[in-house]
VMD Tcl script that builds the backbone (N, CA, C; Angstrom):
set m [mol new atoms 339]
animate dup $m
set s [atomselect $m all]
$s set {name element resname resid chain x y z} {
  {N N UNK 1 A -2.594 27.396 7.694}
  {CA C UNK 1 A -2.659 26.857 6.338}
  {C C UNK 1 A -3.760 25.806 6.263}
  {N N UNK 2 A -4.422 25.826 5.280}
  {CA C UNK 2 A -5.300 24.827 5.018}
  {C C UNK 2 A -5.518 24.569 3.466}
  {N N UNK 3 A -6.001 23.133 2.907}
  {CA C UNK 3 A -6.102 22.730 1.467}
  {C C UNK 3 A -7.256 22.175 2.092}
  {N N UNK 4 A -8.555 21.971 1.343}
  {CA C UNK 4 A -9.535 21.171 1.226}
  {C C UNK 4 A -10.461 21.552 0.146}
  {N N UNK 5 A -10.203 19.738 -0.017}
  {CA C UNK 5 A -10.557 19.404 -1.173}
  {C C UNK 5 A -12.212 18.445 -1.176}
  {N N UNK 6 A -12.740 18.671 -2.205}
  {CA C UNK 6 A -14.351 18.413 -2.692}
  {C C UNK 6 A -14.282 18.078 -4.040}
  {N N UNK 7 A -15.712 17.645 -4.182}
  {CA C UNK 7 A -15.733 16.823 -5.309}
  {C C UNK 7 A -15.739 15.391 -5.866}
  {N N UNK 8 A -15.253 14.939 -4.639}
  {CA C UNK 8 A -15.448 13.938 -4.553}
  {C C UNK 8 A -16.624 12.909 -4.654}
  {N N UNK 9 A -16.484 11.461 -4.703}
  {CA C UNK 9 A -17.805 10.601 -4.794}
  {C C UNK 9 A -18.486 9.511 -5.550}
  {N N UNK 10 A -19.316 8.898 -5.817}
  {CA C UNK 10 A -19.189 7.483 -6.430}
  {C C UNK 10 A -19.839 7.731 -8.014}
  {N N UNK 11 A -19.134 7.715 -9.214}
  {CA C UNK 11 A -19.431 7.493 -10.387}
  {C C UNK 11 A -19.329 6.671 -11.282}
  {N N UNK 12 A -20.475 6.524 -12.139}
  {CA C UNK 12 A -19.897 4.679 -12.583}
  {C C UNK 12 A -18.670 4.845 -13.740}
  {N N UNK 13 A -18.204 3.728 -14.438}
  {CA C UNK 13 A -17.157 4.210 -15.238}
  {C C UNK 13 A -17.619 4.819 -16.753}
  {N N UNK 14 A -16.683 5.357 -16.934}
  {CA C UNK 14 A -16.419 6.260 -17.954}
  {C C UNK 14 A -17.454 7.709 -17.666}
  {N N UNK 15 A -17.842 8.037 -16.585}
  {CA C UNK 15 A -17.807 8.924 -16.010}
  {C C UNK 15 A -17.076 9.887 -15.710}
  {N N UNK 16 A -17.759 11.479 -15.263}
  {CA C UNK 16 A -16.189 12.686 -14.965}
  {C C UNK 16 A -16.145 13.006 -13.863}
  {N N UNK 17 A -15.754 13.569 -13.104}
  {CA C UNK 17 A -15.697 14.242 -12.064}
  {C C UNK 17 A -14.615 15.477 -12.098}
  {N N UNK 18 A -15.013 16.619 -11.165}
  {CA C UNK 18 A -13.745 17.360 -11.100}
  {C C UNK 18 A -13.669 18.104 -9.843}
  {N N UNK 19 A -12.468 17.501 -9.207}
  {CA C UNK 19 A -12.188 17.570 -7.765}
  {C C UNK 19 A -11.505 19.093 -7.633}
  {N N UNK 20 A -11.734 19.629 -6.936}
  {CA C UNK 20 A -11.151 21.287 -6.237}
  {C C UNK 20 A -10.564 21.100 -5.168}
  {N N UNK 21 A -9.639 21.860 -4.681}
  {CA C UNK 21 A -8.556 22.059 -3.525}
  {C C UNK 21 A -8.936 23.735 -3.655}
  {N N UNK 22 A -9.367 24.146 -2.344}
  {CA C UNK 22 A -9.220 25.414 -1.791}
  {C C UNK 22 A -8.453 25.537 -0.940}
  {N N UNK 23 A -7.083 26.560 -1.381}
  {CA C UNK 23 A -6.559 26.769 -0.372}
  {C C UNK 23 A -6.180 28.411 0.536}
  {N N UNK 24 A -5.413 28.145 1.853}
  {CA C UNK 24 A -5.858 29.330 2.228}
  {C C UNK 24 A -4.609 29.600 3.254}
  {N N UNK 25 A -4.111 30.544 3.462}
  {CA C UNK 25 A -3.092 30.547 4.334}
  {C C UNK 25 A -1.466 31.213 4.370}
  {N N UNK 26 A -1.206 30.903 2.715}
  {CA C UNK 26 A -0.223 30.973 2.115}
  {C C UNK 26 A -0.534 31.618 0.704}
  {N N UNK 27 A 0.735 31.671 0.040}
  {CA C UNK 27 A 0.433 32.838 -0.738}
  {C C UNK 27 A 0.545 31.638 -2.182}
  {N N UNK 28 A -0.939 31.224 -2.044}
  {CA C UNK 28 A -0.936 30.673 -3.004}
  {C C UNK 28 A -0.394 30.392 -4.365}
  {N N UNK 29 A -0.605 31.943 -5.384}
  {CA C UNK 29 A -0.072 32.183 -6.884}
  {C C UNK 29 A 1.407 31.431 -6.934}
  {N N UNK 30 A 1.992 31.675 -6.561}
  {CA C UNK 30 A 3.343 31.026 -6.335}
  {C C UNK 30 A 4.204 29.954 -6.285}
  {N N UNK 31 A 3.001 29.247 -5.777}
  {CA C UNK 31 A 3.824 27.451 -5.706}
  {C C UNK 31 A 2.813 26.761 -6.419}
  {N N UNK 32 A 3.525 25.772 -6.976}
  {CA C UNK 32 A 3.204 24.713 -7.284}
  {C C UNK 32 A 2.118 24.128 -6.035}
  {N N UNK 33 A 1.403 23.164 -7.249}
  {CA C UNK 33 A 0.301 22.360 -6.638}
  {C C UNK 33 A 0.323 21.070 -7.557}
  {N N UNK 34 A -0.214 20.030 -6.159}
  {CA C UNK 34 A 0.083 18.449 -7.063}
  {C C UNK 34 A -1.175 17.950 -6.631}
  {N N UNK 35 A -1.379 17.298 -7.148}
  {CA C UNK 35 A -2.701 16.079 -6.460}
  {C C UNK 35 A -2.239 14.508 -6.628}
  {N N UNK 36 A -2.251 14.368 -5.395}
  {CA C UNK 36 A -2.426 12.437 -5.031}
  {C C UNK 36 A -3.341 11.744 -5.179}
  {N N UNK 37 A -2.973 10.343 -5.195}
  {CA C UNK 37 A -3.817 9.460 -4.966}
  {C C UNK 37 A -3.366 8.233 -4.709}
  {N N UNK 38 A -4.330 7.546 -2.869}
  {CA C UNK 38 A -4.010 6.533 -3.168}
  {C C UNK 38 A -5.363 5.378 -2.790}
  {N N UNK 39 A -4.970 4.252 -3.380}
  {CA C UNK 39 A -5.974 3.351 -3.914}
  {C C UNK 39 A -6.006 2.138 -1.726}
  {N N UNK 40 A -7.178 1.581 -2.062}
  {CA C UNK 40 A -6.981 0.629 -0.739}
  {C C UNK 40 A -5.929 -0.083 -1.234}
  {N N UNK 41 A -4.940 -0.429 0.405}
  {CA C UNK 41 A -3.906 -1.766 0.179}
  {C C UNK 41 A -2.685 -1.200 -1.332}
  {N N UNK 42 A -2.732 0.250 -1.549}
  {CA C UNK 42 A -1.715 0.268 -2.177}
  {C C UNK 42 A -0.974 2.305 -1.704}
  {N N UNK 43 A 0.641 2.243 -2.135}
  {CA C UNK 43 A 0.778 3.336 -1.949}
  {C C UNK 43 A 0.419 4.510 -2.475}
  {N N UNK 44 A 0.278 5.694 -1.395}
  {CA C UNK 44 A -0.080 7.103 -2.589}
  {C C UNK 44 A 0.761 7.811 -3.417}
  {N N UNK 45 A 0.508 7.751 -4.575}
  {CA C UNK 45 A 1.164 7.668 -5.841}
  {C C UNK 45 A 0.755 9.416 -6.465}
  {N N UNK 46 A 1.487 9.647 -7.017}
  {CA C UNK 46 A 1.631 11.677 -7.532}
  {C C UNK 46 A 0.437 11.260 -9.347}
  {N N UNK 47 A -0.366 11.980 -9.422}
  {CA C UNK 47 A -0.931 12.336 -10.111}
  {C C UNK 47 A -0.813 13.210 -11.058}
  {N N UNK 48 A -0.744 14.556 -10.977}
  {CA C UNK 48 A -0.480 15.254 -11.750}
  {C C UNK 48 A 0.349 16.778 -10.693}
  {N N UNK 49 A 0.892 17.376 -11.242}
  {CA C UNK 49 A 1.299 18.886 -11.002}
  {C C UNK 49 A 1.458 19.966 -11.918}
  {N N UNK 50 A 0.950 21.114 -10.928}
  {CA C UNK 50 A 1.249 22.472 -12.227}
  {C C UNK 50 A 1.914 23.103 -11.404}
  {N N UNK 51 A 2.187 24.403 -12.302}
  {CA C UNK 51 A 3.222 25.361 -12.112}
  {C C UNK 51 A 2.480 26.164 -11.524}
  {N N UNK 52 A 2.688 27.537 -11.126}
  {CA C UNK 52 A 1.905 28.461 -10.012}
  {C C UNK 52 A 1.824 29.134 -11.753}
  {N N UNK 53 A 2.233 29.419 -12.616}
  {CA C UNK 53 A 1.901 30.046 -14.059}
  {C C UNK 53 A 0.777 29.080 -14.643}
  {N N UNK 54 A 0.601 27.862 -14.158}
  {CA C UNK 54 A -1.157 27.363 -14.697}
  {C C UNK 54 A -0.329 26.541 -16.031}
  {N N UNK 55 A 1.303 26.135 -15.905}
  {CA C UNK 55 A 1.197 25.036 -16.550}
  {C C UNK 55 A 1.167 23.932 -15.682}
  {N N UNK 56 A 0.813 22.628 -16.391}
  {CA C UNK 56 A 0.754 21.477 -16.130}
  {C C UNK 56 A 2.535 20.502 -16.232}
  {N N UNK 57 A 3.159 20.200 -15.098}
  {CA C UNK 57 A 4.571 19.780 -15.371}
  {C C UNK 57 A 4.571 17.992 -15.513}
  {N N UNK 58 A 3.093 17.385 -15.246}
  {CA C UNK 58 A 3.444 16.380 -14.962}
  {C C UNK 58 A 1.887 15.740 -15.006}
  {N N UNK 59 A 1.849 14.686 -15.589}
  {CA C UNK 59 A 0.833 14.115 -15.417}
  {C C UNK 59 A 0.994 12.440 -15.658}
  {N N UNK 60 A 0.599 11.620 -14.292}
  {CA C UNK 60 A 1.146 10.096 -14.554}
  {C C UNK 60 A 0.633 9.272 -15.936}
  {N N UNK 61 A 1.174 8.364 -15.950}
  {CA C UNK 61 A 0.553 8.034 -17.664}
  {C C UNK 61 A -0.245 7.228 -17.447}
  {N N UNK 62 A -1.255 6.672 -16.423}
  {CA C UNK 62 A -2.499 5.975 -16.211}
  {C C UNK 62 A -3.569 6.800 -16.241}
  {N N UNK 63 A -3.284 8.232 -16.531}
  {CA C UNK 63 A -4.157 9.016 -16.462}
  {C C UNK 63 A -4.268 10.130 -17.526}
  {N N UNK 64 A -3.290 9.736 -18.465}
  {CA C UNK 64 A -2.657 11.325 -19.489}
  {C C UNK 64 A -3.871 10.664 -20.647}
  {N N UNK 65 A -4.142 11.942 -21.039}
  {CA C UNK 65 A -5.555 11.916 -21.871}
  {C C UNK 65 A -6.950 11.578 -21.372}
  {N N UNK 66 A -6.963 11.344 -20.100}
  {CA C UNK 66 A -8.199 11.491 -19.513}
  {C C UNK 66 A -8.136 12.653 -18.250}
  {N N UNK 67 A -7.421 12.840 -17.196}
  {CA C UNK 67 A -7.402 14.405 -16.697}
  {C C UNK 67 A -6.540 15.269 -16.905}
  {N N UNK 68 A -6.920 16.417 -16.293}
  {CA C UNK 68 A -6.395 17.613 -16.246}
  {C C UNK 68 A -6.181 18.315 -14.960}
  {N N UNK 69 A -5.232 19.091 -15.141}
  {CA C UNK 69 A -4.948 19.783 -13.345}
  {C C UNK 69 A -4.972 21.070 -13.778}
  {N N UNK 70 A -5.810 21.646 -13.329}
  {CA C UNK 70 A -5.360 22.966 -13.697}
  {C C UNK 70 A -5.675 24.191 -12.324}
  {N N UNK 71 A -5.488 25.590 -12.394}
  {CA C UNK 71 A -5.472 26.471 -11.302}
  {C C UNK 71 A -6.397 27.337 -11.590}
  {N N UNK 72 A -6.790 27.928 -10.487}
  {CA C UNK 72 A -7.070 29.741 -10.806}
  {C C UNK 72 A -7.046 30.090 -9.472}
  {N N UNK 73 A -5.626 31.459 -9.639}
  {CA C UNK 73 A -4.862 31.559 -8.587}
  {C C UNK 73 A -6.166 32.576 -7.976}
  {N N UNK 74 A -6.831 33.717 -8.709}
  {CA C UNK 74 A -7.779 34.274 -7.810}
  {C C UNK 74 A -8.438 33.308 -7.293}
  {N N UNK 75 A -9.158 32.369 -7.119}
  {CA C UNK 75 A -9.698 32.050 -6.506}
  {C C UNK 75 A -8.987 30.846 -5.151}
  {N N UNK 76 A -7.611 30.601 -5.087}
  {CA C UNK 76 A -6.553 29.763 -4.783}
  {C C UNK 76 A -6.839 28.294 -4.710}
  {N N UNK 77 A -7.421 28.284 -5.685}
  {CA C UNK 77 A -7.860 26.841 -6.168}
  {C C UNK 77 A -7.547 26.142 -7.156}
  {N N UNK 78 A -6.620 24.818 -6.844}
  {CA C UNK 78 A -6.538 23.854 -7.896}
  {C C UNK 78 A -7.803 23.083 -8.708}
  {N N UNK 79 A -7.555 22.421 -9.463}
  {CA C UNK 79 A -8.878 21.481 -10.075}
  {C C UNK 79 A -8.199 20.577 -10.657}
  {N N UNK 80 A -8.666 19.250 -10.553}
  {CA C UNK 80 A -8.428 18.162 -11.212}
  {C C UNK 80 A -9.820 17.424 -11.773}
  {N N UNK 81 A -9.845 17.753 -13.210}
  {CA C UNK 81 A -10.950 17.751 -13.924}
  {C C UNK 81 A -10.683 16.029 -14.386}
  {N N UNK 82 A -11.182 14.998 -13.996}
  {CA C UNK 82 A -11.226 13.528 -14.660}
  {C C UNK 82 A -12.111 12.696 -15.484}
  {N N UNK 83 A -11.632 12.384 -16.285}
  {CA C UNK 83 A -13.086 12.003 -17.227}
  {C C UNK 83 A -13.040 10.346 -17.642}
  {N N UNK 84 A -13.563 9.800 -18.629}
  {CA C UNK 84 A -13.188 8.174 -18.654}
  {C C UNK 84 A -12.866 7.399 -17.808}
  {N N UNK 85 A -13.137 8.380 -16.438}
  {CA C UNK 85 A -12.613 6.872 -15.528}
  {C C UNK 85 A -12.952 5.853 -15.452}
  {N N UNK 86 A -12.632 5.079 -14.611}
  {CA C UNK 86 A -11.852 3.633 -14.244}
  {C C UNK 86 A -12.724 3.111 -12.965}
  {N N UNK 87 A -12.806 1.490 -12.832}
  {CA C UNK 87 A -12.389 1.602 -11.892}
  {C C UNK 87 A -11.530 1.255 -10.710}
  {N N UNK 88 A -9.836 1.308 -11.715}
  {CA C UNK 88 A -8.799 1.461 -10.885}
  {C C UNK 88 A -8.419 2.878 -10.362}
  {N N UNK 89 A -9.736 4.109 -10.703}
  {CA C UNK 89 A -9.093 4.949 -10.216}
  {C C UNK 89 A -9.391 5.404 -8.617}
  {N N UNK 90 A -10.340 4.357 -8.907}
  {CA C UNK 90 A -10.811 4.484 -7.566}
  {C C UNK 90 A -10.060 4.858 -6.262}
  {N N UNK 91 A -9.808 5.842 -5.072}
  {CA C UNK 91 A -9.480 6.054 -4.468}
  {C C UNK 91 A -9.651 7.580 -3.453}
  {N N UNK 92 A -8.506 7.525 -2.577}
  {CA C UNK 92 A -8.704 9.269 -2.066}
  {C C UNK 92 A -7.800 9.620 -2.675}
  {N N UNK 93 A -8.444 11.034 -3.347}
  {CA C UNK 93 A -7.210 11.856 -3.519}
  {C C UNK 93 A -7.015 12.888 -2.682}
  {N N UNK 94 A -5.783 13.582 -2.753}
  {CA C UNK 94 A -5.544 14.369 -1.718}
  {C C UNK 94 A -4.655 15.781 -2.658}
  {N N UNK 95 A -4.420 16.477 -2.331}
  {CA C UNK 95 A -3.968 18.243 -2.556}
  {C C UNK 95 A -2.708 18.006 -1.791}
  {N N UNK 96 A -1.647 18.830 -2.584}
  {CA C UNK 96 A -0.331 18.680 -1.727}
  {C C UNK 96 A 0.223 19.974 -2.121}
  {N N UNK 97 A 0.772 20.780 -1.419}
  {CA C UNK 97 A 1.426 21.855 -1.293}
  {C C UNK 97 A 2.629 21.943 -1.343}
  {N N UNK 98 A 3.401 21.521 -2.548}
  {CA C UNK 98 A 4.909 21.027 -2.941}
  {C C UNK 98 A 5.381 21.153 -2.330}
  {N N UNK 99 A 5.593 22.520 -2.022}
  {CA C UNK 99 A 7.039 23.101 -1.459}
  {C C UNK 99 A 7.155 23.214 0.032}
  {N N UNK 100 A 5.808 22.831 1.006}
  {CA C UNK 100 A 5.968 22.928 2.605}
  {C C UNK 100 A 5.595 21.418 2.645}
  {N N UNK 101 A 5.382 20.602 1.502}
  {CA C UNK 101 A 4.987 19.021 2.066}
  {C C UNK 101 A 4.009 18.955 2.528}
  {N N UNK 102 A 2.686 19.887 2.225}
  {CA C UNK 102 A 1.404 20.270 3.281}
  {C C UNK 102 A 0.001 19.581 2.492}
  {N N UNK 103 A -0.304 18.706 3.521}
  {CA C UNK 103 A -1.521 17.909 2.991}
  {C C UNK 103 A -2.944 18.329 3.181}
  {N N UNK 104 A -3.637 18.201 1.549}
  {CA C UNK 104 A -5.380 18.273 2.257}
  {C C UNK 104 A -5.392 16.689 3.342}
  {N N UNK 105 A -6.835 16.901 3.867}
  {CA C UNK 105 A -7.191 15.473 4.389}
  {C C UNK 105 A -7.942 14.739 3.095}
  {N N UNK 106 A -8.044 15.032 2.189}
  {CA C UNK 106 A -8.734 13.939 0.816}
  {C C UNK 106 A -9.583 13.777 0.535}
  {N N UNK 107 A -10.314 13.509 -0.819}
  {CA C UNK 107 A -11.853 13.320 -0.725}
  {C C UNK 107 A -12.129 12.005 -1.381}
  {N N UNK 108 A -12.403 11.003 -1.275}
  {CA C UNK 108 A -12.705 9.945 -1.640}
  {C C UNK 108 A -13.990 9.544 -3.054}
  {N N UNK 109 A -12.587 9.434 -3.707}
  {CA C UNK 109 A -13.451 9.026 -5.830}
  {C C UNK 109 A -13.644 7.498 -5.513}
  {N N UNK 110 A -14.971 6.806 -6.060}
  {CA C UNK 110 A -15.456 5.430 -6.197}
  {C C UNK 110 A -15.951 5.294 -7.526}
  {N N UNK 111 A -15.610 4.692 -7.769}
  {CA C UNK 111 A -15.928 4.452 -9.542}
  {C C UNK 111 A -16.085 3.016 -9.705}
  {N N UNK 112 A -17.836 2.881 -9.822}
  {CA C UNK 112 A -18.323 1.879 -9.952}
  {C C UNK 112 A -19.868 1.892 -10.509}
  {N N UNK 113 A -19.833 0.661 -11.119}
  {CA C UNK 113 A -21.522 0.368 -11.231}
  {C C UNK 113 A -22.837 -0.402 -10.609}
}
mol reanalyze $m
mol bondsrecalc $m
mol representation Tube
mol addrep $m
């Protein structure tokens, strides 16, 4: 099994980015997918999740109206499309594989000027 994730990198604020998780191993279409994040000196905190049907179940409210999570199971890739950021959003995020608890290693967002 593997998740890795890209996209990552330093943008100033109110800037977009949109981070991808490729994954591989497992039978992707099926499960749920979440994306983390956590900031220096604080815990990693759940971001958003969708459904393996490409809805969205959850999205934290420091972030609702500026990203999006979305899928495309042919290709077994999540996306977390972010826009207006911050820069409290600064951090790694990471890909999580709900249902085995299975982590990308993260790609690190900097949002600054």
């Amino acid at each position: 099994v593997q998740l890795v994730e890209s996209g990552g990198g330093l943008v100033q604020p109110g800037g977009s980015l949109r981070l991808s998780c490729a994954a591989s191993g497992f039978t992707f279409s099926i499960y749920a997918m979440s994306w983390y994040r956590q900031a220096p000196g604080k815990e990693r905190e759940l971001v958003a999740t969708i459904r393996s049907t490409g809805i969205s179940t959850y999205l934290a409210d420091s972030v609702k109206g500026r990203f999006t999570i979305s899928r495309d199971n042919a290709k077994n890739t999540v996306y977390l499309q972010m826009n207006s950021l911050k820069p409290e959003d600064t951090a790694v995020y990471y890909c999580k594989w709900v249902a085995m608890n299975y982590w990308g290693k993260g790609t690190l967002v900097t949002v600054s000027s």
